[in-house]
HTML snippet that shows the backbone in 3Dmol.js (N, CA, C, O; Angstrom):
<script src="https://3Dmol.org/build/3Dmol-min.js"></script>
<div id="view" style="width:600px;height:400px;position:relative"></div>
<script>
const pdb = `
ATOM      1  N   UNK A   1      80.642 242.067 103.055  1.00  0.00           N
ATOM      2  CA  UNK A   1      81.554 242.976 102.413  1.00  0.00           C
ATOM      3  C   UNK A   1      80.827 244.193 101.854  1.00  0.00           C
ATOM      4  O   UNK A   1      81.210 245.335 102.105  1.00  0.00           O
ATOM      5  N   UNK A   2      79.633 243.888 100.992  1.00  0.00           N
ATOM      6  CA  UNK A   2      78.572 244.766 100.889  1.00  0.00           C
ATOM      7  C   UNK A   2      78.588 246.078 102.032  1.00  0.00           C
ATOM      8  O   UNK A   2      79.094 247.143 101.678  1.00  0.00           O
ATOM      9  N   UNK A   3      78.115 245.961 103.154  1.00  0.00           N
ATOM     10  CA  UNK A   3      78.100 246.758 104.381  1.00  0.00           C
ATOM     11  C   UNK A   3      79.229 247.740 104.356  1.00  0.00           C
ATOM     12  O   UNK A   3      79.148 248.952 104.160  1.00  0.00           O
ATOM     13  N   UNK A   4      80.345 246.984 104.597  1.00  0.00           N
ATOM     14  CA  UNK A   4      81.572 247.834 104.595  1.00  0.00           C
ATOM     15  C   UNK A   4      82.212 248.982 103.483  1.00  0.00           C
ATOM     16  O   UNK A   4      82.776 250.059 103.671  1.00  0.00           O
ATOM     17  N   UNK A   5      81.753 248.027 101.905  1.00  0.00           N
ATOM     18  CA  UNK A   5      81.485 249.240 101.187  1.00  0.00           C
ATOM     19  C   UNK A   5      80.671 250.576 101.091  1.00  0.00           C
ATOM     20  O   UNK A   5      80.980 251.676 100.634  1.00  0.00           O
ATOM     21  N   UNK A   6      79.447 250.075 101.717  1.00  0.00           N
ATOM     22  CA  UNK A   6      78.759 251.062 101.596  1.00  0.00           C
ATOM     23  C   UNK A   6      79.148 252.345 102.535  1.00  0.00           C
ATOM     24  O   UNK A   6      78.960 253.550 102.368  1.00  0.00           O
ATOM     25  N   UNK A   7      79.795 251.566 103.638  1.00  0.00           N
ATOM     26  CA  UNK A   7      80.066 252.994 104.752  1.00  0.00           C
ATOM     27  C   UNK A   7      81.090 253.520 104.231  1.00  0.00           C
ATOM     28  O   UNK A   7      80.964 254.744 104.270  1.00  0.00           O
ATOM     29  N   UNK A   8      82.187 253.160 103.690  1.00  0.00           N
ATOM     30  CA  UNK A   8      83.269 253.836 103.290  1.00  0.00           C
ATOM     31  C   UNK A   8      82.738 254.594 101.734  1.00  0.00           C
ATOM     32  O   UNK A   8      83.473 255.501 101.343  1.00  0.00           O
ATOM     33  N   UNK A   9      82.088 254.415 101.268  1.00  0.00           N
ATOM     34  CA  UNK A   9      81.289 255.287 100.111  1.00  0.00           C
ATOM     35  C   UNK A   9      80.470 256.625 100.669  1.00  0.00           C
ATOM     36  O   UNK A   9      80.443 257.764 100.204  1.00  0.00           O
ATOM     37  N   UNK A  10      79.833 256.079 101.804  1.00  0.00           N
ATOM     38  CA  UNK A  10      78.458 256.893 102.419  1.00  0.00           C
ATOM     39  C   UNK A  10      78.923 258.442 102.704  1.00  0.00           C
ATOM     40  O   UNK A  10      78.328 259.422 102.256  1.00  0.00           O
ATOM     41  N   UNK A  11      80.526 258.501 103.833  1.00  0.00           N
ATOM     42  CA  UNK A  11      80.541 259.476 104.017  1.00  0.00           C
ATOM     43  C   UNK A  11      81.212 260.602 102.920  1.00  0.00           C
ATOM     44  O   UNK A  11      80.924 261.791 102.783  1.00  0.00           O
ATOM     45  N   UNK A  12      82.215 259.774 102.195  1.00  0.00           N
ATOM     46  CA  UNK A  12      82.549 260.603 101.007  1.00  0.00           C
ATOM     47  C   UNK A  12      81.649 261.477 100.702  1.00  0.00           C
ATOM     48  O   UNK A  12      81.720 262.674 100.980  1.00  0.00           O
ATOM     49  N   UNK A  13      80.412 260.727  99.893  1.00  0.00           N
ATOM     50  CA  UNK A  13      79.529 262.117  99.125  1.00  0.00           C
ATOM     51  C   UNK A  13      78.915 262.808 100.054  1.00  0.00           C
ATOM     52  O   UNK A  13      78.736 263.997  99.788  1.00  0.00           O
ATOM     53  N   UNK A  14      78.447 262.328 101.306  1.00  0.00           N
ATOM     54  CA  UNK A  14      78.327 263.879 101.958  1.00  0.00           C
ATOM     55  C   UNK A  14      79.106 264.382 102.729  1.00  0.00           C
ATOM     56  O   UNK A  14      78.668 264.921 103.745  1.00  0.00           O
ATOM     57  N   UNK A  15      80.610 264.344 102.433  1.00  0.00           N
ATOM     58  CA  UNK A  15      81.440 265.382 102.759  1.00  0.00           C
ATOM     59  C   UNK A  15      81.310 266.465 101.615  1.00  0.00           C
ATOM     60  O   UNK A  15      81.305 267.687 101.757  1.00  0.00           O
ATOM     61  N   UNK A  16      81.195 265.642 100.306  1.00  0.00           N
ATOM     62  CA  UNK A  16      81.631 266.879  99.392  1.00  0.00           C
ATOM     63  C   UNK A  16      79.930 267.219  99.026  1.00  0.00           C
ATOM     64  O   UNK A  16      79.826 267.891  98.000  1.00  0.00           O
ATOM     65  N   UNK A  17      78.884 266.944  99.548  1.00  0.00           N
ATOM     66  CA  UNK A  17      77.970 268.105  99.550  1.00  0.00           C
ATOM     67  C   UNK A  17      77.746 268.994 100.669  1.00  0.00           C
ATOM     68  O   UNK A  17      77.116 270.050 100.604  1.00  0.00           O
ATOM     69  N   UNK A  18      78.403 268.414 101.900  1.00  0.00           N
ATOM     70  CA  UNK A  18      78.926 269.187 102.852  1.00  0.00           C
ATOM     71  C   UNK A  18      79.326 270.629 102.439  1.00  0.00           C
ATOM     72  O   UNK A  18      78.754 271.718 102.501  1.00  0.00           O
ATOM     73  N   UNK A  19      80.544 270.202 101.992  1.00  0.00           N
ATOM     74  CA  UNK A  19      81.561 271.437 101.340  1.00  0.00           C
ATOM     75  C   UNK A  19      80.630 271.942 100.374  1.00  0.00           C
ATOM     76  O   UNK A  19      80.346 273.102 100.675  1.00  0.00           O
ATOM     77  N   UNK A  20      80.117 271.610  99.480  1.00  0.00           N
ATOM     78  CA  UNK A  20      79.228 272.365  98.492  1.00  0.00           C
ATOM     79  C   UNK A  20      78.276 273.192  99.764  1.00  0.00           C
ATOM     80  O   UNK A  20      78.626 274.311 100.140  1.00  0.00           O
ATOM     81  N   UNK A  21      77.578 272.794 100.102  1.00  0.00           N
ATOM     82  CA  UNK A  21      76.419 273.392 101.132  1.00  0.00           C
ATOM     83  C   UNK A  21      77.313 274.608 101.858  1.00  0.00           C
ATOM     84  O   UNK A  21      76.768 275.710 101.795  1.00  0.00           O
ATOM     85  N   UNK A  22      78.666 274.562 102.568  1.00  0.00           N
ATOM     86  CA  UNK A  22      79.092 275.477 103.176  1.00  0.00           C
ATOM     87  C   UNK A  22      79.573 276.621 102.490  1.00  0.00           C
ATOM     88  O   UNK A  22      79.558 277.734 103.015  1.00  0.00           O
ATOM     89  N   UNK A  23      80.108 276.356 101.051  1.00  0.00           N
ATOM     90  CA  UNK A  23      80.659 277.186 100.002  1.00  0.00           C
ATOM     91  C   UNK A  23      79.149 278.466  99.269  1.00  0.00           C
ATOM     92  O   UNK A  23      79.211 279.681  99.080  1.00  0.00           O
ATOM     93  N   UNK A  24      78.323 277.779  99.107  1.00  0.00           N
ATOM     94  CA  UNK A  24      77.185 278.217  99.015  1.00  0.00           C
ATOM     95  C   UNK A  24      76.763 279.138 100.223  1.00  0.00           C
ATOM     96  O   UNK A  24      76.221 280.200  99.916  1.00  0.00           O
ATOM     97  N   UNK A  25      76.929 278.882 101.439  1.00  0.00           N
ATOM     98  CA  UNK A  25      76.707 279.588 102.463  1.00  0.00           C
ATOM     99  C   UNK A  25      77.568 280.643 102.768  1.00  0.00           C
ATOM    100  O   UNK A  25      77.108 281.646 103.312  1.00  0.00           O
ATOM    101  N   UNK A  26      78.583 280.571 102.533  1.00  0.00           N
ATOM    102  CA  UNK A  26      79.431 281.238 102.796  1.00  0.00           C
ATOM    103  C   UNK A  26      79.361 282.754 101.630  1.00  0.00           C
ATOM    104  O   UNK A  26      79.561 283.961 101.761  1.00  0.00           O
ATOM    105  N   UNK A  27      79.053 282.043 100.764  1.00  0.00           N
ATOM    106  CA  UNK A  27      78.816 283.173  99.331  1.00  0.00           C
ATOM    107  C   UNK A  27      77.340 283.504  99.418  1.00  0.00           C
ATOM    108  O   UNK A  27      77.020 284.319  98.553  1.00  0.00           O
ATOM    109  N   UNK A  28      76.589 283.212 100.009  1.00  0.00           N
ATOM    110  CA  UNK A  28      75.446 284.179 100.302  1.00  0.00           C
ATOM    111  C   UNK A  28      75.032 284.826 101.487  1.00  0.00           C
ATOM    112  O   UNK A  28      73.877 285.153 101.760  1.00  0.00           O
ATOM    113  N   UNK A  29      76.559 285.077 102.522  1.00  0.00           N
ATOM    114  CA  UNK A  29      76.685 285.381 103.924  1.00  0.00           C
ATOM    115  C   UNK A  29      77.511 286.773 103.372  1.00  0.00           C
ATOM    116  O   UNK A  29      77.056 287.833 103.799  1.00  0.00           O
ATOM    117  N   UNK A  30      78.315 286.828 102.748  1.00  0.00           N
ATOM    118  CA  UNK A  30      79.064 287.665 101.546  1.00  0.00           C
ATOM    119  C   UNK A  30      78.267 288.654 101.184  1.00  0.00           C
ATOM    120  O   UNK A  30      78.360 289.844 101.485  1.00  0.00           O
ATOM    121  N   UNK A  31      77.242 287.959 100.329  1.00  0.00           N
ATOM    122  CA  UNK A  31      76.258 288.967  99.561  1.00  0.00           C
ATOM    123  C   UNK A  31      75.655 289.589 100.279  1.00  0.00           C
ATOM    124  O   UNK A  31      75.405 290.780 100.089  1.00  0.00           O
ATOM    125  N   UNK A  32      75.316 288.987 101.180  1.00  0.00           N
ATOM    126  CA  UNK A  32      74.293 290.384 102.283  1.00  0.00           C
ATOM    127  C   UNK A  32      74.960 290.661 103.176  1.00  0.00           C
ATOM    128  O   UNK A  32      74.376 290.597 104.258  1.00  0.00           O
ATOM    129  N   UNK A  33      76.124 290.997 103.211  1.00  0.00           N
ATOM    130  CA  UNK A  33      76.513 291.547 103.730  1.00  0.00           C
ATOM    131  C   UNK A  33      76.974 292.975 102.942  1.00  0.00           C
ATOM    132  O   UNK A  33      76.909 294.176 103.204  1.00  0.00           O
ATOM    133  N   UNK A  34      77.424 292.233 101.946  1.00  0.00           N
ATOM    134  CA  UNK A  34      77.419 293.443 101.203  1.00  0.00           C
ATOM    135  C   UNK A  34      76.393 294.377 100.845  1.00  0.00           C
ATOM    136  O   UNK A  34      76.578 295.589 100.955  1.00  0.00           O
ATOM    137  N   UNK A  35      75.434 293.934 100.467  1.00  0.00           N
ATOM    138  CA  UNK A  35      73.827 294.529 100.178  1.00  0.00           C
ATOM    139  C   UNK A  35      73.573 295.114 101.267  1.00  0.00           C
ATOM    140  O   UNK A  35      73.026 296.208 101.122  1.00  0.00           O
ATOM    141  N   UNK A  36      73.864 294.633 102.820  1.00  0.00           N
ATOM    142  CA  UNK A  36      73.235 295.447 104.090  1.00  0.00           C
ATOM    143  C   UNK A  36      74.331 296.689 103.875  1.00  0.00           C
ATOM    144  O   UNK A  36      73.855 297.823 103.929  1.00  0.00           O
ATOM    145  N   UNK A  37      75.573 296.575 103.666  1.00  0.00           N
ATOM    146  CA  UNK A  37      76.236 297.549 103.479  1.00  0.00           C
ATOM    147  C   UNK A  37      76.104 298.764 102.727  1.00  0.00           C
ATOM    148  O   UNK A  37      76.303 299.892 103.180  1.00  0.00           O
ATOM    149  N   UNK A  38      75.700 298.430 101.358  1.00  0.00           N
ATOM    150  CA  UNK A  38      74.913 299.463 100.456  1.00  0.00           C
ATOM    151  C   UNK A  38      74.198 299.864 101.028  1.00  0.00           C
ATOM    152  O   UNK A  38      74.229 301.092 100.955  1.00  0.00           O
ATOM    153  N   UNK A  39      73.242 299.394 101.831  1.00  0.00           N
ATOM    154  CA  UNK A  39      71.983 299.993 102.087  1.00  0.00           C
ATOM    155  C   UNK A  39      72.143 300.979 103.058  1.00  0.00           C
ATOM    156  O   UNK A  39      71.368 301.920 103.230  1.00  0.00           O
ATOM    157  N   UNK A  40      73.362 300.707 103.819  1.00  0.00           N
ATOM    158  CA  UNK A  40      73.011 301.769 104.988  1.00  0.00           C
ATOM    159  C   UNK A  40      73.898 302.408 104.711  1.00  0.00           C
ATOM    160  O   UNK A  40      74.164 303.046 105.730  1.00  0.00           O
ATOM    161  N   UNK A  41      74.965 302.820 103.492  1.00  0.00           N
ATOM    162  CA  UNK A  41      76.120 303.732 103.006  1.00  0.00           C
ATOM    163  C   UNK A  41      74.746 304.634 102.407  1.00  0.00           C
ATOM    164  O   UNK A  41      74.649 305.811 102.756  1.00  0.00           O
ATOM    165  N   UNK A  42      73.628 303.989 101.434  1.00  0.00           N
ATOM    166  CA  UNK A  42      72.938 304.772 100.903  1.00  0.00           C
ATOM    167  C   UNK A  42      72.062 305.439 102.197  1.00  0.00           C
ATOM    168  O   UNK A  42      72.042 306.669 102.179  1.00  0.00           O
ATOM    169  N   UNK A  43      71.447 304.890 103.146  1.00  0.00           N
ATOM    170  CA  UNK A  43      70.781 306.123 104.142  1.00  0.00           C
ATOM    171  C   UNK A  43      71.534 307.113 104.297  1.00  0.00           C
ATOM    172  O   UNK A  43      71.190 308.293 104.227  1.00  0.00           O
ATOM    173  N   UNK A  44      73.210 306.457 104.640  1.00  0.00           N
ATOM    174  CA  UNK A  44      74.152 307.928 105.358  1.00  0.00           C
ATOM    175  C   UNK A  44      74.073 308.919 104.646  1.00  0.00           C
ATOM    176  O   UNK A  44      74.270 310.040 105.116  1.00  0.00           O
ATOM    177  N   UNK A  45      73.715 308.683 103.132  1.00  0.00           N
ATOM    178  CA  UNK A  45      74.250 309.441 101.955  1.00  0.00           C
ATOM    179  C   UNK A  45      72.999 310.498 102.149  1.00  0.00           C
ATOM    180  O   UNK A  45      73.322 311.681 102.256  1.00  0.00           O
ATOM    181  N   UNK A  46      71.599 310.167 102.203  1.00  0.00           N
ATOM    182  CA  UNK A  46      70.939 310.703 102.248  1.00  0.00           C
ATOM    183  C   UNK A  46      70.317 311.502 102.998  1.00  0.00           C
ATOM    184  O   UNK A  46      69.214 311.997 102.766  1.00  0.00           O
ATOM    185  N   UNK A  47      71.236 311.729 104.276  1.00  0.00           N
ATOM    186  CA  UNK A  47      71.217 312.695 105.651  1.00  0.00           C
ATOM    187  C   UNK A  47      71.749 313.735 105.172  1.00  0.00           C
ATOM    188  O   UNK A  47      72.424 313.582 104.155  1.00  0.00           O
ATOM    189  N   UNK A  48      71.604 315.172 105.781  1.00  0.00           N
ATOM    190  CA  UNK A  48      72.464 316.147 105.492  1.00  0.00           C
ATOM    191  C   UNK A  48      73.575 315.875 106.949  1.00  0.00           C
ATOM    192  O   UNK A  48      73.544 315.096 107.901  1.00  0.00           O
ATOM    193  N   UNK A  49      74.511 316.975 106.503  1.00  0.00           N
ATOM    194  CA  UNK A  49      75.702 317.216 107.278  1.00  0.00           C
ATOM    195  C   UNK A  49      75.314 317.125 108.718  1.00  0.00           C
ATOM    196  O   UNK A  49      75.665 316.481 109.707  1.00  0.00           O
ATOM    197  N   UNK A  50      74.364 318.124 108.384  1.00  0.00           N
ATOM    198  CA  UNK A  50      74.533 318.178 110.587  1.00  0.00           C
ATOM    199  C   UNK A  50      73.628 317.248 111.201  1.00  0.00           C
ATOM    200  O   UNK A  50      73.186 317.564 112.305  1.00  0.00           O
ATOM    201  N   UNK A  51      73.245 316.082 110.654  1.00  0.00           N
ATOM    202  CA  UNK A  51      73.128 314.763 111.096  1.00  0.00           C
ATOM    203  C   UNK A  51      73.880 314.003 110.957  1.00  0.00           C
ATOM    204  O   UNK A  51      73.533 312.904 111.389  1.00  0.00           O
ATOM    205  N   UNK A  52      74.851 314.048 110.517  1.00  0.00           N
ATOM    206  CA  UNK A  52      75.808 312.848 110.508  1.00  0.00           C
ATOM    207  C   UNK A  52      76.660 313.951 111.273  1.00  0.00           C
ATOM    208  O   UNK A  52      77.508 313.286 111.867  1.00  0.00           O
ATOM    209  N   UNK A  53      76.850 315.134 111.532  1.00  0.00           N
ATOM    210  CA  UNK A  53      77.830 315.414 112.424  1.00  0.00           C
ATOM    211  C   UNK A  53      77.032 315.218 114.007  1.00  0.00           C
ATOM    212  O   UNK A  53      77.856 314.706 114.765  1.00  0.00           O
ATOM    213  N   UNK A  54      76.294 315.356 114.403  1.00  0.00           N
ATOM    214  CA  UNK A  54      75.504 314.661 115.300  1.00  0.00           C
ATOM    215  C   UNK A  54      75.754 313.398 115.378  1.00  0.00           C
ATOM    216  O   UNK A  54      75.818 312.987 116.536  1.00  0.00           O
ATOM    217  N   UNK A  55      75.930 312.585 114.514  1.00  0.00           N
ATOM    218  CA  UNK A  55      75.847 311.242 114.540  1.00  0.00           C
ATOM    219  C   UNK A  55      77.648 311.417 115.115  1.00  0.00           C
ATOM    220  O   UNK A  55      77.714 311.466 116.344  1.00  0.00           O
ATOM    221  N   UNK A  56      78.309 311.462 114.769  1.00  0.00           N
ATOM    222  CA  UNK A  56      79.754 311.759 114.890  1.00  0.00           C
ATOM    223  C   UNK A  56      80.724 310.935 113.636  1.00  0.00           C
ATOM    224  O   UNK A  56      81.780 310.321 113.785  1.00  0.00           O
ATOM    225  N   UNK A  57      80.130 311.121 112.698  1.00  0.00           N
ATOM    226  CA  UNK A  57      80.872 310.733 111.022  1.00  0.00           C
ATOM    227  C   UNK A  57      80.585 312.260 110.539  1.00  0.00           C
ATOM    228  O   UNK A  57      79.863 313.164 110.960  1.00  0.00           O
ATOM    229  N   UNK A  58      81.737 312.077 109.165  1.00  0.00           N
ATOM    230  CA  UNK A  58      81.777 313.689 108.420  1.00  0.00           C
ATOM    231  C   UNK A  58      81.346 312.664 107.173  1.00  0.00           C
ATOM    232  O   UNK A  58      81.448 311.438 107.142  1.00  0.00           O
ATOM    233  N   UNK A  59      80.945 313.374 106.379  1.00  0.00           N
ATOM    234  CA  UNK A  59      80.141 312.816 104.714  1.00  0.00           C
ATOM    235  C   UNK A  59      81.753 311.682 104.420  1.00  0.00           C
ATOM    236  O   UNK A  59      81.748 310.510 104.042  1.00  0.00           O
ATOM    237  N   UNK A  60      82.601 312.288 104.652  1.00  0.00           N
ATOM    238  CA  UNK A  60      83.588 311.491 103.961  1.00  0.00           C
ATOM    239  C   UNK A  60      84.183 310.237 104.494  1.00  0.00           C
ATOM    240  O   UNK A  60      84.966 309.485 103.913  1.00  0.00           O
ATOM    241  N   UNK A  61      83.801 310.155 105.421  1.00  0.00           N
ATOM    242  CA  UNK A  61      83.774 308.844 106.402  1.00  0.00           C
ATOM    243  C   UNK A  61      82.593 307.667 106.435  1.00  0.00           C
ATOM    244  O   UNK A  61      82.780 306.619 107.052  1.00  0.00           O
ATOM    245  N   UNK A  62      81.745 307.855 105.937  1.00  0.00           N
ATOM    246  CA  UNK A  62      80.698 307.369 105.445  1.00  0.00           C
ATOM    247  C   UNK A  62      81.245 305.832 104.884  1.00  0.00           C
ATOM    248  O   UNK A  62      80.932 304.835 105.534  1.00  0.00           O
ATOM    249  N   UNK A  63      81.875 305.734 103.943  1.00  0.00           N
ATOM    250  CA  UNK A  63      82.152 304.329 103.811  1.00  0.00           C
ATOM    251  C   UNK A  63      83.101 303.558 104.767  1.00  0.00           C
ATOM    252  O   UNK A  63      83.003 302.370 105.071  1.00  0.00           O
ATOM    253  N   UNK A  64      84.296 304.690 105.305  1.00  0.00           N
ATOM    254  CA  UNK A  64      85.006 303.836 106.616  1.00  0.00           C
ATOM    255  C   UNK A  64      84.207 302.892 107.845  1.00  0.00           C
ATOM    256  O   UNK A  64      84.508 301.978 108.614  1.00  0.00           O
ATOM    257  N   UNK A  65      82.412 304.129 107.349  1.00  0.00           N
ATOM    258  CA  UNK A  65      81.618 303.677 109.177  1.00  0.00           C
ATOM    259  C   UNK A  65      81.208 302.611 108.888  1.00  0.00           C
ATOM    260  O   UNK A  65      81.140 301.646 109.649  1.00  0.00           O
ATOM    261  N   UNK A  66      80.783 302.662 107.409  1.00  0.00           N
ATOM    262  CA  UNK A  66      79.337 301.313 107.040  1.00  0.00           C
ATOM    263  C   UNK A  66      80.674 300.089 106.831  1.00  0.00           C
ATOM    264  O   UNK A  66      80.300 298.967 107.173  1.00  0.00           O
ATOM    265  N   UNK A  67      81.805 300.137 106.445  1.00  0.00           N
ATOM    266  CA  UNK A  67      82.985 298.866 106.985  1.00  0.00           C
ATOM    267  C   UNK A  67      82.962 298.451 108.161  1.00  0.00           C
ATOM    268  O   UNK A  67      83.185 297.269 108.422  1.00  0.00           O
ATOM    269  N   UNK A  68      82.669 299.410 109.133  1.00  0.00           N
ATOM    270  CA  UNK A  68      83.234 299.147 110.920  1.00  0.00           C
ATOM    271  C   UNK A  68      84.813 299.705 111.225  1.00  0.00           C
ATOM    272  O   UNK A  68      85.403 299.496 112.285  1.00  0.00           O
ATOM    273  N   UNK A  69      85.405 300.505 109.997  1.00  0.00           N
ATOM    274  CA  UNK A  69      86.439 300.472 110.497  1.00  0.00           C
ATOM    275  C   UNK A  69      86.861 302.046 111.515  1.00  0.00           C
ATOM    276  O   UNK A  69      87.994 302.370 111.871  1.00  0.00           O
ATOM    277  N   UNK A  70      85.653 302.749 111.776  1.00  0.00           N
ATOM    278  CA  UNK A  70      85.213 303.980 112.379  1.00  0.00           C
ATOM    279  C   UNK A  70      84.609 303.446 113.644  1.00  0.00           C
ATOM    280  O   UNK A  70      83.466 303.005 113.519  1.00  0.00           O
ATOM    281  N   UNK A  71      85.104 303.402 114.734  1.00  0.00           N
ATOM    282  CA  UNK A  71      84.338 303.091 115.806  1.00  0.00           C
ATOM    283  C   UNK A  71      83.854 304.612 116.758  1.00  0.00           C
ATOM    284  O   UNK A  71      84.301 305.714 116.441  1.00  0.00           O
ATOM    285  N   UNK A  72      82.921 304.422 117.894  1.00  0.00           N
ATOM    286  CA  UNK A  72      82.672 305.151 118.684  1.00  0.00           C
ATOM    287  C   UNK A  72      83.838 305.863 119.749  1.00  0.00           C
ATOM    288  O   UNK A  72      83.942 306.999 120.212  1.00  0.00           O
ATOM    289  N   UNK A  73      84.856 304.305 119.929  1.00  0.00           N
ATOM    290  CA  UNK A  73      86.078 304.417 120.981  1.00  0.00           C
ATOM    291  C   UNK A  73      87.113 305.176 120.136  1.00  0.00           C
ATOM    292  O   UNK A  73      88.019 305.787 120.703  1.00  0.00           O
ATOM    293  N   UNK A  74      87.027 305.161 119.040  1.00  0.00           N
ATOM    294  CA  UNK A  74      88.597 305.730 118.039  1.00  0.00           C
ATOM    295  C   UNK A  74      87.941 307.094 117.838  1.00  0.00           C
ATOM    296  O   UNK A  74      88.797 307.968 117.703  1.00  0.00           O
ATOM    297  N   UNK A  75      86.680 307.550 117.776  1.00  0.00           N
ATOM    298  CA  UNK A  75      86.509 308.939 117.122  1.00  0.00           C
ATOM    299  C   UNK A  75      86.606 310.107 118.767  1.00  0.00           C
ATOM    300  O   UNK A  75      86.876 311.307 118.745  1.00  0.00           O
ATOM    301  N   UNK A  76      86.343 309.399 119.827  1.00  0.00           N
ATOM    302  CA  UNK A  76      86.240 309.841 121.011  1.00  0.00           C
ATOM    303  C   UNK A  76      88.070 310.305 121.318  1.00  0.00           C
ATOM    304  O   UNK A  76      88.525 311.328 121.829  1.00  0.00           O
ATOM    305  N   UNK A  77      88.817 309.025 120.738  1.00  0.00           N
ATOM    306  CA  UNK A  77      90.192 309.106 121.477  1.00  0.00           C
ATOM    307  C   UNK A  77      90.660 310.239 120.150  1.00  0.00           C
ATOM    308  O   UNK A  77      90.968 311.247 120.786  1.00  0.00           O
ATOM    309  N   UNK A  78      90.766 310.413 119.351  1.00  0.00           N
ATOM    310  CA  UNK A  78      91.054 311.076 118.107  1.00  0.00           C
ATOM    311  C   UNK A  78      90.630 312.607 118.211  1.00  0.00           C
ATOM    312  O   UNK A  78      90.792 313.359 117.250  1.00  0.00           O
TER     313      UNK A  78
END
`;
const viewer = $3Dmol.createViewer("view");
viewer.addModel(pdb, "pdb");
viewer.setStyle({}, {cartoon: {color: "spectrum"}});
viewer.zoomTo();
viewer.render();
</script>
């Protein structure tokens, strides 16, 4: 009977350090993402104009690009 308890105990706690482990992952998949984001809103920032118009962003688009929500295919069709 021993045995049988133990398996029906066993997987419980590592489901819920499972879930702890993925929750944790998930919130430091978050953070750098965000942080990579800063980082490259702050390069854009630090180009002048006619490199980022080269690049094909205007200064004010700068946070739409470093989202993704500025693509290559939408500024071409636009």
């Amino acid at each position: 009977m021993s045995a049988t308890l133990s398996t029906i105990v066993q997987p419980a706690v590592s489901v819920r350090s499972g879930a702890s482990l993925q929750i944790l992952s998930t919130s430091w998949k978050r953070i750098a993402r965000y942080l990579i984001r800063r980082a490259a809103a702050a390069a854009l920032h630090e180009l002048d104009d006619r490199i980022l118009q080269d690049m094909g962003i205007a200064r004010s688009e700068i946070e739409a690009a470093v989202h993704g929500l500025i693509t290559s295919s939408a500024r071409v069709s636009a």
